[in-house]
Biopython code that builds the backbone (N, CA, C, O; Angstrom):
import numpy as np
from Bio.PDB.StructureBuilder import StructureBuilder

atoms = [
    (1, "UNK", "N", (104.664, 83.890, 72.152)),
    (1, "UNK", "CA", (104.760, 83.825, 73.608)),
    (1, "UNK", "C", (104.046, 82.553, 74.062)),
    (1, "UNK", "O", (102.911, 82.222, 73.718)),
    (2, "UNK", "N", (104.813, 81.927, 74.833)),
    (2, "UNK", "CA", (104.247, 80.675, 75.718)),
    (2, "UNK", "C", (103.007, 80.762, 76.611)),
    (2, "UNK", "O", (102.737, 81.717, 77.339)),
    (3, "UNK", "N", (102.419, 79.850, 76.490)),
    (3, "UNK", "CA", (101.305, 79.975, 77.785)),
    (3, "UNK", "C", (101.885, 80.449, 79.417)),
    (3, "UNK", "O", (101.722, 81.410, 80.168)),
    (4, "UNK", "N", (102.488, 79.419, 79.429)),
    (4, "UNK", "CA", (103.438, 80.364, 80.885)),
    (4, "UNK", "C", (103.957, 81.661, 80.802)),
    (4, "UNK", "O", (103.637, 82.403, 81.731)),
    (5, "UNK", "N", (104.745, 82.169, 79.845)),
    (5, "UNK", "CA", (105.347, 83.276, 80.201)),
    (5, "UNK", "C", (103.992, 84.343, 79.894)),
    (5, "UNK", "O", (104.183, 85.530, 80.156)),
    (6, "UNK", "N", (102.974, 84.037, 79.482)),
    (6, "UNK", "CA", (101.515, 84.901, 79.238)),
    (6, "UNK", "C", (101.468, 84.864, 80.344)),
    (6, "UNK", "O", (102.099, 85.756, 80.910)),
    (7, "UNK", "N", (100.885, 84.069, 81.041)),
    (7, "UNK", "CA", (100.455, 83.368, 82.207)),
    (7, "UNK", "C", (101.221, 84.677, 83.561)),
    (7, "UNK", "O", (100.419, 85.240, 84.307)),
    (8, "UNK", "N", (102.340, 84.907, 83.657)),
    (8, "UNK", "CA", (103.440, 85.599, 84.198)),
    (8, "UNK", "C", (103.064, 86.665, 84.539)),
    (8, "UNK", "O", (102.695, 87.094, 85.632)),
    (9, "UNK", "N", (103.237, 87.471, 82.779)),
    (9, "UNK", "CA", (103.395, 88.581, 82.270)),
    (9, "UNK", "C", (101.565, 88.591, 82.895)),
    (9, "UNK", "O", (101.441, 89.620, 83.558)),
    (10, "UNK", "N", (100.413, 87.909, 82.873)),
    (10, "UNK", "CA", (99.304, 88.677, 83.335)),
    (10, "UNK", "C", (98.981, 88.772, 84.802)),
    (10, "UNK", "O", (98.153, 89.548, 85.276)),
    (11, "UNK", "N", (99.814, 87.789, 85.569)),
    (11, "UNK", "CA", (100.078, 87.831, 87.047)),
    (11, "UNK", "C", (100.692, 89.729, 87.004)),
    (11, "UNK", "O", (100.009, 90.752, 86.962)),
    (12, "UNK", "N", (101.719, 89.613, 87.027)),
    (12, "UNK", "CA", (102.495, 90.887, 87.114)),
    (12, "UNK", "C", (101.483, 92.059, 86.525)),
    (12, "UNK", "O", (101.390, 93.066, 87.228)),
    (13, "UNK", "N", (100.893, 92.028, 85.581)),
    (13, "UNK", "CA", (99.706, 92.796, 85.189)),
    (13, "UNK", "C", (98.859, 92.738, 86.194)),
    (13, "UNK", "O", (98.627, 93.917, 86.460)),
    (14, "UNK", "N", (98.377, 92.199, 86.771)),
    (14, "UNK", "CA", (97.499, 92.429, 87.981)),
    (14, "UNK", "C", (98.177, 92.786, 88.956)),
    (14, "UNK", "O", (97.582, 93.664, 89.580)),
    (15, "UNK", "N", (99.128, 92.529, 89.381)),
    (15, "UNK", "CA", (99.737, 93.009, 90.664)),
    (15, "UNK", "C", (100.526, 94.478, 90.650)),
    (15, "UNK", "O", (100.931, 95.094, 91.636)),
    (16, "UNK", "N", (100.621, 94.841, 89.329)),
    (16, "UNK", "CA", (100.576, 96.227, 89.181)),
    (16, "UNK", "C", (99.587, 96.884, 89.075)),
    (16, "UNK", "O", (99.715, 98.070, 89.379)),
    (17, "UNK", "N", (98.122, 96.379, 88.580)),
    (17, "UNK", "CA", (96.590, 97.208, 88.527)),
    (17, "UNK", "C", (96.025, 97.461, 90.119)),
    (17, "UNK", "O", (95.195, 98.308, 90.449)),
    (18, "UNK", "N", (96.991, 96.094, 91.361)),
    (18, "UNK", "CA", (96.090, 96.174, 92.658)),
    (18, "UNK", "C", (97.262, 97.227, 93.231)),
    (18, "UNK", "O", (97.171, 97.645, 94.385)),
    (19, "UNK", "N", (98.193, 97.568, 92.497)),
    (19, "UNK", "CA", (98.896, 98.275, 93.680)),
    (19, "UNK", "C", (98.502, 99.975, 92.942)),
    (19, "UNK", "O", (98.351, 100.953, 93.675)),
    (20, "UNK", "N", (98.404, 100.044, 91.657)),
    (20, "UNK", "CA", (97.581, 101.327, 91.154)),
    (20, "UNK", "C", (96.229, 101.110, 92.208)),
    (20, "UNK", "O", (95.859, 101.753, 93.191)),
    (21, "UNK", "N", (95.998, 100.600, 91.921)),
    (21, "UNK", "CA", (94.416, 100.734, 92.748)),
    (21, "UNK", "C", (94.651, 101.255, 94.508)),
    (21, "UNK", "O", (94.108, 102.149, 95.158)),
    (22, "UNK", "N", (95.454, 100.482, 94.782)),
    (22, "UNK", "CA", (96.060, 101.309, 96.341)),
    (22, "UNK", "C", (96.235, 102.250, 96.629)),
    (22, "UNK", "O", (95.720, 102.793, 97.606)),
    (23, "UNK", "N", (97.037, 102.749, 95.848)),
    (23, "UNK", "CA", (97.477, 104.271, 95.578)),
    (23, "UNK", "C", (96.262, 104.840, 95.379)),
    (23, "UNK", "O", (95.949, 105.517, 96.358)),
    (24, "UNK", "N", (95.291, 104.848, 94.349)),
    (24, "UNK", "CA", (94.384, 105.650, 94.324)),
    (24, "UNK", "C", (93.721, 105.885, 95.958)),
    (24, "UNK", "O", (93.712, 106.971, 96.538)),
    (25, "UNK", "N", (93.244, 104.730, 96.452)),
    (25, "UNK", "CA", (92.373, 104.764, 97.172)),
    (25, "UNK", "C", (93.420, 105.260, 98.755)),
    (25, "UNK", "O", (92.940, 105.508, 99.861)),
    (26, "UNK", "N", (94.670, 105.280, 98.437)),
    (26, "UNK", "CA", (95.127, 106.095, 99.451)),
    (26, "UNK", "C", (95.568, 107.586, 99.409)),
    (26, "UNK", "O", (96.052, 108.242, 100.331)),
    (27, "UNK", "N", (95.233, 108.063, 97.854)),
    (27, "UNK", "CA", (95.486, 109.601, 97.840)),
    (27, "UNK", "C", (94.727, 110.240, 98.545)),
    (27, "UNK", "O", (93.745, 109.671, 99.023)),
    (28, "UNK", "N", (94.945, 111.431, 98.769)),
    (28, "UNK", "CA", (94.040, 112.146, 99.734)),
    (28, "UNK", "C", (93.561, 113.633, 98.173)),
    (28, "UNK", "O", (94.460, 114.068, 97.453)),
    (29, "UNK", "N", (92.622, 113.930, 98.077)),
    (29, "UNK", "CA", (92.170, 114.765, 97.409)),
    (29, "UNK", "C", (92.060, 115.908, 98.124)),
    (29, "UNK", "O", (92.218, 115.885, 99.345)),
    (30, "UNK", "N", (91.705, 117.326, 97.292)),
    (30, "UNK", "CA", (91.229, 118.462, 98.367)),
    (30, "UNK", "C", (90.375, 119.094, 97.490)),
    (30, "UNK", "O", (90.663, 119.052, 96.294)),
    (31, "UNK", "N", (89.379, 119.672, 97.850)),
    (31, "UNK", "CA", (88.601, 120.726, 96.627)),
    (31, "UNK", "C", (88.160, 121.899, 97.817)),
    (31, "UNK", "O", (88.131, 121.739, 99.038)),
    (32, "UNK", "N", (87.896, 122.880, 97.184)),
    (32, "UNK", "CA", (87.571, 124.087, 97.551)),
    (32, "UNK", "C", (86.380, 124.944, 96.795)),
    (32, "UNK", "O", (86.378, 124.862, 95.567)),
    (33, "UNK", "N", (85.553, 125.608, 97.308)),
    (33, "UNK", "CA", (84.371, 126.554, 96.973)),
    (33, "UNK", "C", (83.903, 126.970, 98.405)),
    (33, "UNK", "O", (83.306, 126.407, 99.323)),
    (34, "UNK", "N", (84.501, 128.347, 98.160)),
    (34, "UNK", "CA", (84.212, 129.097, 99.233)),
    (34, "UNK", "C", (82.255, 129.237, 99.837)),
    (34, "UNK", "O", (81.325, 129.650, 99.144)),
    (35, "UNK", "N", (82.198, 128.855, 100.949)),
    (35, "UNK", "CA", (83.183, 128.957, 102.203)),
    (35, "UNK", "C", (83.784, 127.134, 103.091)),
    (35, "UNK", "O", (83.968, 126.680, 104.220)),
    (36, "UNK", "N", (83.846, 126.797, 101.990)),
    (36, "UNK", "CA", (83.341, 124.906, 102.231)),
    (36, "UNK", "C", (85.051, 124.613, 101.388)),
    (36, "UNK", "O", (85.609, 125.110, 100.409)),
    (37, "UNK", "N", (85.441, 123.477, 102.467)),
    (37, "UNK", "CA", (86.908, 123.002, 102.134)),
    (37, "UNK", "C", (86.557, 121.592, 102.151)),
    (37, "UNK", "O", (85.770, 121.257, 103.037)),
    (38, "UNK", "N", (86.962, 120.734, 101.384)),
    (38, "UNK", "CA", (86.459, 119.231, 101.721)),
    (38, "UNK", "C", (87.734, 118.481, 101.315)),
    (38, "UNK", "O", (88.672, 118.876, 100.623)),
    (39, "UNK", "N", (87.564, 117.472, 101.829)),
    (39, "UNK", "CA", (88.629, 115.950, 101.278)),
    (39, "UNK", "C", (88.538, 114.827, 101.518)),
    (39, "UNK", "O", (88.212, 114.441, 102.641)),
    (40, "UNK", "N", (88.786, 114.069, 100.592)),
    (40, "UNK", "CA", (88.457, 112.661, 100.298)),
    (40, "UNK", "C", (89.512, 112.176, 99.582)),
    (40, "UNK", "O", (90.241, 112.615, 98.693)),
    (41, "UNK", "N", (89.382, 110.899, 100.350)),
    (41, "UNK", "CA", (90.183, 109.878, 99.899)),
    (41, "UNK", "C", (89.613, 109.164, 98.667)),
    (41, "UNK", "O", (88.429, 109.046, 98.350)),
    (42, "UNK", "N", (90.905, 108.632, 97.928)),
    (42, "UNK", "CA", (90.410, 107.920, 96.715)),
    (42, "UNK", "C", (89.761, 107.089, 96.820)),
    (42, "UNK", "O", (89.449, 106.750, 95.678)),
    (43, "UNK", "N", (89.106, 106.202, 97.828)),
    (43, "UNK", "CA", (88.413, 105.100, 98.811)),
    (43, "UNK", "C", (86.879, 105.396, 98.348)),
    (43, "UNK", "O", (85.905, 104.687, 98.093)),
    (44, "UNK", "N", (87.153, 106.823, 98.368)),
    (44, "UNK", "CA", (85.404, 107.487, 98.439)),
    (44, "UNK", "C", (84.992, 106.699, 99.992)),
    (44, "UNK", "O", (83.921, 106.235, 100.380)),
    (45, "UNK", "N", (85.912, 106.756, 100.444)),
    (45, "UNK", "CA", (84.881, 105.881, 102.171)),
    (45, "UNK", "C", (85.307, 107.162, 103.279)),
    (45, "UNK", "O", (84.869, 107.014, 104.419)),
    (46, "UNK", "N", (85.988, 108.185, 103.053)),
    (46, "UNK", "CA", (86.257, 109.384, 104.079)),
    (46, "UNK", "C", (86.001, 110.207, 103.357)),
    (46, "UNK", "O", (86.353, 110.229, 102.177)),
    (47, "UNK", "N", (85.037, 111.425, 104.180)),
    (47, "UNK", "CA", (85.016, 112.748, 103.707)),
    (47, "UNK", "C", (84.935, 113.119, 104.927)),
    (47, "UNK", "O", (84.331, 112.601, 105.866)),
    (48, "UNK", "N", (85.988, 114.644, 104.841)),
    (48, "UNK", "CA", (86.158, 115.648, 106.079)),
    (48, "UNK", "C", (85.583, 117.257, 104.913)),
    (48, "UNK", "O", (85.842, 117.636, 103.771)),
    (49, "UNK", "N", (84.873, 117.662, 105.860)),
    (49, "UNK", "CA", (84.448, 118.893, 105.467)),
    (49, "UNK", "C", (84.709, 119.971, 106.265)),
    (49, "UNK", "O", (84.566, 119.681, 107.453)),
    (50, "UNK", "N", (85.178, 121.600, 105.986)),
    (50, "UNK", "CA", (85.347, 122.373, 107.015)),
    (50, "UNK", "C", (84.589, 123.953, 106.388)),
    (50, "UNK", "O", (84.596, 124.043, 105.160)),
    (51, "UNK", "N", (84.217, 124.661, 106.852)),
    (51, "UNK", "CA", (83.518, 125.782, 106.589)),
    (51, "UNK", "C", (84.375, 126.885, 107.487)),
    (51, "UNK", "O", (84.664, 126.957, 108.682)),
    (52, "UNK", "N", (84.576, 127.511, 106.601)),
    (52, "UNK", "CA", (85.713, 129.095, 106.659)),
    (52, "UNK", "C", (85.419, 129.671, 108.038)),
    (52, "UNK", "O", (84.353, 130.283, 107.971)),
    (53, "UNK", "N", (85.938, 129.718, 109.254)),
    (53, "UNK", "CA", (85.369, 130.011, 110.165)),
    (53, "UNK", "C", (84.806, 131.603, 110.293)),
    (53, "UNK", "O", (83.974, 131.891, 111.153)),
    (54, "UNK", "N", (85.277, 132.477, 109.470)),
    (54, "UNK", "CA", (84.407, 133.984, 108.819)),
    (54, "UNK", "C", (83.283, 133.725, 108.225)),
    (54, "UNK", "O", (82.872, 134.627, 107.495)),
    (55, "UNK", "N", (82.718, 132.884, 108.292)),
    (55, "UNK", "CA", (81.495, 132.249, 108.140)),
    (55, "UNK", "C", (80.550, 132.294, 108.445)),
    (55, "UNK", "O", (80.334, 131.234, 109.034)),
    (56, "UNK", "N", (79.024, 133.364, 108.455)),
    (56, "UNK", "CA", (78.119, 133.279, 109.407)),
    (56, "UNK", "C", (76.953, 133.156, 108.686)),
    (56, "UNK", "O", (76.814, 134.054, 107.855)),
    (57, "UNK", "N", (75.912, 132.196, 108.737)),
    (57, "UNK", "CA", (74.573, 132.189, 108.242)),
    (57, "UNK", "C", (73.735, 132.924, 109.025)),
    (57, "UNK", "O", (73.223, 132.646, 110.109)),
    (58, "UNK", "N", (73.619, 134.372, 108.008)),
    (58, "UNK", "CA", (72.510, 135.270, 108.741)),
    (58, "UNK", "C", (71.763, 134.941, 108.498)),
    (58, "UNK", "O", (71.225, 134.633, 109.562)),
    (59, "UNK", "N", (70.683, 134.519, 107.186)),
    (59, "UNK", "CA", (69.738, 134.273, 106.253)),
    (59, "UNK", "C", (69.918, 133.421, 105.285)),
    (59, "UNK", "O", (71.015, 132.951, 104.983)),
    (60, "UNK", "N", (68.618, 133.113, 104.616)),
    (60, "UNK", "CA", (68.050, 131.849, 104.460)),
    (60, "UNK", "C", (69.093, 131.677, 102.772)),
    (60, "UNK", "O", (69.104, 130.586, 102.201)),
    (61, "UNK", "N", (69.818, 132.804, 102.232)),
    (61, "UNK", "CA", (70.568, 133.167, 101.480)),
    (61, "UNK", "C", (71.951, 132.355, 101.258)),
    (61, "UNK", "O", (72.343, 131.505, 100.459)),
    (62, "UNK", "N", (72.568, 133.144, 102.526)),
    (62, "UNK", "CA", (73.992, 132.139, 103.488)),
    (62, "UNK", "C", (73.572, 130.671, 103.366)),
    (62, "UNK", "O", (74.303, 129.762, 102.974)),
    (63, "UNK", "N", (72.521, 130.583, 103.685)),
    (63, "UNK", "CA", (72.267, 128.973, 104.176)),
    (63, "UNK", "C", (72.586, 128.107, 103.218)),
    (63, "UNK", "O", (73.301, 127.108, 103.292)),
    (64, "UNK", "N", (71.559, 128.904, 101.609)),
    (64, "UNK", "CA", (71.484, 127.980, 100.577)),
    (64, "UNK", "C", (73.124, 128.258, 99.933)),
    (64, "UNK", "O", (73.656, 127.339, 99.310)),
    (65, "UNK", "N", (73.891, 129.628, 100.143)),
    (65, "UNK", "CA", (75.321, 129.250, 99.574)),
    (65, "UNK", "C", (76.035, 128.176, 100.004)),
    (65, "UNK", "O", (76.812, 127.463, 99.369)),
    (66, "UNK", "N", (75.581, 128.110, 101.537)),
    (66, "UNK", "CA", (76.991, 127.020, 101.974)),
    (66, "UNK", "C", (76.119, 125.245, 101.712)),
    (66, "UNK", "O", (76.678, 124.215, 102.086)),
    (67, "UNK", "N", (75.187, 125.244, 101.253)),
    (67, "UNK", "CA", (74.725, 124.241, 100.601)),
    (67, "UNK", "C", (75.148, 123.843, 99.178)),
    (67, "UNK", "O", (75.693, 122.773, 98.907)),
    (68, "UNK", "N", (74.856, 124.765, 98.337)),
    (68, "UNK", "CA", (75.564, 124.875, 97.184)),
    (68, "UNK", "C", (76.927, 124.346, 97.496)),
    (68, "UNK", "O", (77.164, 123.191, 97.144)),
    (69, "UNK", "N", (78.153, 125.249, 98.303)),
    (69, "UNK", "CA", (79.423, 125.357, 98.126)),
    (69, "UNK", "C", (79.688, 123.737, 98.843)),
    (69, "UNK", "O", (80.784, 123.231, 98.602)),
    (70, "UNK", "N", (78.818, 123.037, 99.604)),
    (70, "UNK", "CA", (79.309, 121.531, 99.627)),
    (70, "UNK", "C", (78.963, 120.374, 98.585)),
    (70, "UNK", "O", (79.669, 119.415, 98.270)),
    (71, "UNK", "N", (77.816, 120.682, 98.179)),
    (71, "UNK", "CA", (77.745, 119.865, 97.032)),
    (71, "UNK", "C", (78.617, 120.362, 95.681)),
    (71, "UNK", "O", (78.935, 119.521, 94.841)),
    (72, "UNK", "N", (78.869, 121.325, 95.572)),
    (72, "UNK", "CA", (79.951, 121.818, 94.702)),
    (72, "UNK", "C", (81.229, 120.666, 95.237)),
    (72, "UNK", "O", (81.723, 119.664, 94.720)),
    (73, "UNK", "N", (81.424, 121.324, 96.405)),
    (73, "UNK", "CA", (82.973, 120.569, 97.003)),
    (73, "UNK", "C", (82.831, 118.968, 96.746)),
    (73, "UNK", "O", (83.771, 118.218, 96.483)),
    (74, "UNK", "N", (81.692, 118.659, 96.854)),
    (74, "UNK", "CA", (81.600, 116.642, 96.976)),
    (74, "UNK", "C", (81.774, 116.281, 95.575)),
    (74, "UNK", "O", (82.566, 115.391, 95.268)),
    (75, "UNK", "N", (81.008, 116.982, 94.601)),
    (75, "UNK", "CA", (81.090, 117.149, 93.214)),
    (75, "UNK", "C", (82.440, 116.814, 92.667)),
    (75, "UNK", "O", (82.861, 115.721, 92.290)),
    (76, "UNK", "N", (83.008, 117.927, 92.700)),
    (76, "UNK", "CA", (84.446, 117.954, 92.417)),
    (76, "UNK", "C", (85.651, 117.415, 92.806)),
    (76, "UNK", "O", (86.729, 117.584, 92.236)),
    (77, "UNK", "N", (85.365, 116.544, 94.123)),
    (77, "UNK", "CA", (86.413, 115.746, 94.717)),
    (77, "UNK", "C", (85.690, 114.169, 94.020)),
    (77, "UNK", "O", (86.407, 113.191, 93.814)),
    (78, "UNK", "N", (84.664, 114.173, 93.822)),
    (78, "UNK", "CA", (84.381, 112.818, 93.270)),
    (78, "UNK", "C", (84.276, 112.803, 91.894)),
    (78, "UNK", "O", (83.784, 111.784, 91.407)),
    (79, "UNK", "N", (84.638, 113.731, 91.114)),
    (79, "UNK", "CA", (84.748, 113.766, 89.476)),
    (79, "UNK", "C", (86.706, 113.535, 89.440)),
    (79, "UNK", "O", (87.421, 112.872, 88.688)),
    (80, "UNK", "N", (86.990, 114.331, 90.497)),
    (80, "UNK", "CA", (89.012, 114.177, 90.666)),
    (80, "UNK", "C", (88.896, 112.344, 90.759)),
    (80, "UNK", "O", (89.440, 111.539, 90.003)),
    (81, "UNK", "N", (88.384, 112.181, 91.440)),
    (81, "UNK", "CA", (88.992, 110.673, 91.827)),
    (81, "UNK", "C", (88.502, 110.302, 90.766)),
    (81, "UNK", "O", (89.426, 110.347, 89.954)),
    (82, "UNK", "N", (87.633, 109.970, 90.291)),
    (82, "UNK", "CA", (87.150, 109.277, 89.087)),
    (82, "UNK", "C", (87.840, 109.577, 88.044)),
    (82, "UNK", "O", (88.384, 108.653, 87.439)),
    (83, "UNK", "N", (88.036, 111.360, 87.432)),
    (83, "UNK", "CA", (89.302, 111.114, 86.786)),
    (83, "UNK", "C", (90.598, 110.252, 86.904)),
    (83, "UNK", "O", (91.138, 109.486, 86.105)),
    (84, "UNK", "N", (90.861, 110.578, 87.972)),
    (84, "UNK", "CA", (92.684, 109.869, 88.184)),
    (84, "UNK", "C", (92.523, 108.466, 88.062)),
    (84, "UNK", "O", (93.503, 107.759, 87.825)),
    (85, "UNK", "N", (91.087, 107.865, 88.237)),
    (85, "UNK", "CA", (91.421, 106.210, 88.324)),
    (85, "UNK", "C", (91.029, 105.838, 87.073)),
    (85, "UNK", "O", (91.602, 104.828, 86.663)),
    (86, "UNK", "N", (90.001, 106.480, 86.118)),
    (86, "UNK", "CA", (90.390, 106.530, 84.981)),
    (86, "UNK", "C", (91.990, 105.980, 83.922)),
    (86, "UNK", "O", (92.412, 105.022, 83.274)),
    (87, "UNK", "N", (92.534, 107.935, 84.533)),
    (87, "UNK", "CA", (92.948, 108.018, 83.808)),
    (87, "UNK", "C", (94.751, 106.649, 84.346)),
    (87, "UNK", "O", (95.736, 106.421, 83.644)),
    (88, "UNK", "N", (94.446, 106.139, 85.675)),
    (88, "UNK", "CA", (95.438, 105.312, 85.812)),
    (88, "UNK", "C", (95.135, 103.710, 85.614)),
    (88, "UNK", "O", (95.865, 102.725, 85.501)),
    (89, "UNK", "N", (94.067, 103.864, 85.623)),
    (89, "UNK", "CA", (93.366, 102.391, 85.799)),
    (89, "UNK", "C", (93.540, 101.937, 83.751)),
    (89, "UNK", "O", (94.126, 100.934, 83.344)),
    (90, "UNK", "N", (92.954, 102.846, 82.965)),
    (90, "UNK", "CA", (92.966, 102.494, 81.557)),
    (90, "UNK", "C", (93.534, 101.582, 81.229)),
    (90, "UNK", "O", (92.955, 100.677, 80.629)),
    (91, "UNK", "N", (95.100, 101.522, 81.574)),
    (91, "UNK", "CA", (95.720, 100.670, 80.651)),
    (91, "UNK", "C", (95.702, 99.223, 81.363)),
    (91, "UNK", "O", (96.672, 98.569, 80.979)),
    (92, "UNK", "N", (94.964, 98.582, 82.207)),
    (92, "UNK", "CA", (94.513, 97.806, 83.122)),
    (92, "UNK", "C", (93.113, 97.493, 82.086)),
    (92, "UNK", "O", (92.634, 96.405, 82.408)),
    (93, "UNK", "N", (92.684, 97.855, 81.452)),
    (93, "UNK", "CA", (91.091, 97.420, 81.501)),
    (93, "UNK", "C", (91.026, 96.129, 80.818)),
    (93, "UNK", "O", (90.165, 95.321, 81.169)),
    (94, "UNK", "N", (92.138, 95.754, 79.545)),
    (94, "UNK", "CA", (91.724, 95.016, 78.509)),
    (94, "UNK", "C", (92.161, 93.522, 79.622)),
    (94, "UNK", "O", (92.073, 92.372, 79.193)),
    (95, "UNK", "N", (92.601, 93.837, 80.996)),
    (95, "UNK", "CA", (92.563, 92.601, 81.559)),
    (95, "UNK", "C", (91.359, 92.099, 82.556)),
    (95, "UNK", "O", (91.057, 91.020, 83.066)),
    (96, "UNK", "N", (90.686, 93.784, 82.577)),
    (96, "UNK", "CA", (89.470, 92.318, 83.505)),
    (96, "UNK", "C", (88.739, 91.896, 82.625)),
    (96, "UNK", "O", (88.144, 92.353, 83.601)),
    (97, "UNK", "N", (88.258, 91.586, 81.979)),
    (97, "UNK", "CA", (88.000, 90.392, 81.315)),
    (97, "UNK", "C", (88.252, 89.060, 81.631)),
    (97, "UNK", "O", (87.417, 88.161, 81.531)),
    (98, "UNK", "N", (89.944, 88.871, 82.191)),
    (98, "UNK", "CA", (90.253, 87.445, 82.072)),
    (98, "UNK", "C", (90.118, 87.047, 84.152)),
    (98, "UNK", "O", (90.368, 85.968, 84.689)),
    (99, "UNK", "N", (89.636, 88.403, 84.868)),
    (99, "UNK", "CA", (89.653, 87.844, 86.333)),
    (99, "UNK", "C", (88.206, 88.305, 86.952)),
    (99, "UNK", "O", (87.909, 88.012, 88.110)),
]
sb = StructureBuilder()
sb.init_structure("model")
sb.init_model(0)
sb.init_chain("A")
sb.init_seg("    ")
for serial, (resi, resn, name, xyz) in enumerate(atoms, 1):
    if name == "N":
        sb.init_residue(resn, " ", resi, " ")
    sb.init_atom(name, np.array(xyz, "f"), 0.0, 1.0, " ", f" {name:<3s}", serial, name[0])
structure = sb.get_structure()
């Protein structure tokens, strides 16, 4: 292979890694642990959180579940994204190196 048509072929390699990368950061995720609903974008720059409106903190009990059940929820929407860009980003890696 020629220097140019390398040259090409790693243009087009990047311009398929920035438009994977778009996509990620425009999926919308969702996770769940009751009583806490959350979602985030692949951006990691938005999170919306919502709590089950049957929901009532009587005690100091309630309190620490629905604490738990958001860091659970943030947990798991930020291990999803990190999977998926992983697992889409991979075949992208052996090129940053060259940018």
């Amino acid at each position: 292979m020629n220097q140019q048509a390398m040259l090409r072929k790693m243009r087009q390699l990047q311009k398929e890694m920035l438009e994977t990368q778009k996509q990620i950061e425009e999926t919308l995720f969702t996770a769940t642990c009751f009583p806490v609903t959350g979602e985030m974008y692949g951006s990691k720059k938005e999170f919306k959180v919502s709590v089950d409106k049957d929901f009532v903190i009587e005690d100091e009990d309630d309190r620490e579940t629905l604490e738990d059940a958001i860091a659970s929820v943030v947990n798991k929407l930020l291990k999803d994204i990190d999977k998926m860009t992983e697992e889409k980003m991979s075949k992208y890696q052996a090129l940053t190196g060259f940018f």
